[in-house]
N, C-alpha and C positions, 0 to 999 in steps of 0.2 A: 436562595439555598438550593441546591439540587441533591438526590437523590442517587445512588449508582449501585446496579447489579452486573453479578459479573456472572456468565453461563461459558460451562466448560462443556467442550467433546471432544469424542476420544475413539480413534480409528485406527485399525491393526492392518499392517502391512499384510498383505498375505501372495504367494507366488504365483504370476501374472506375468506375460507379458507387456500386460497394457499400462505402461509405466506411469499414469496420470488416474490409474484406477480409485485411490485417494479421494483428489478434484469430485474426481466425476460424482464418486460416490456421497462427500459430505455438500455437495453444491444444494440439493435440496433440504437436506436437513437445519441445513445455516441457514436456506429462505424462509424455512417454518420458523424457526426462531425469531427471525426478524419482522417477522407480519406480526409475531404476536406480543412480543413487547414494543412494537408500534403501534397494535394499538392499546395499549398501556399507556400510550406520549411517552414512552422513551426514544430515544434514538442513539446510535449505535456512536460512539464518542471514540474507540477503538478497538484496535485486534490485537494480538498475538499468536504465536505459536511455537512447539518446543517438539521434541520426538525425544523419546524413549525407548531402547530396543526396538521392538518392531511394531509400537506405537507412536503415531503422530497426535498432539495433544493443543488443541483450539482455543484461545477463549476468547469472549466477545465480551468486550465492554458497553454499559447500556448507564445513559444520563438521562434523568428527565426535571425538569425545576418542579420546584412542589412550592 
């Protein structure tokens, strides 16, 4: 039987040149996520993502067998 959490983030366009400002920006927050329902023994089963106006909208799938 496995167990599954889903963690959502949520990041606002804002005007930049720096057209990857996004990336850049949730690149750490999604590793914090990931070290800590690793060590939980989950692991990351999948992603998606979706935008909204002038948000961009994340979520990380996390499985672990119980």
């Amino acid at each position: 039987m496995k167990e599954y959490k889903v963690e959502s983030l949520i990041y606002y366009s804002k005007l930049t040149f720096d057209s990857e400002h996004i990336a850049k920006q949730s690149k750490e927050e999604i590793q914090v996520q990931l070290d800590a329902y690793a060590s939980k023994g989950y692991r990351l089963a999948s992603t998606s993502s979706t935008s909204f106006g002038s948000a961009v909208y994340i979520y990380l799938y996390f499985e672990k067998d119980i």
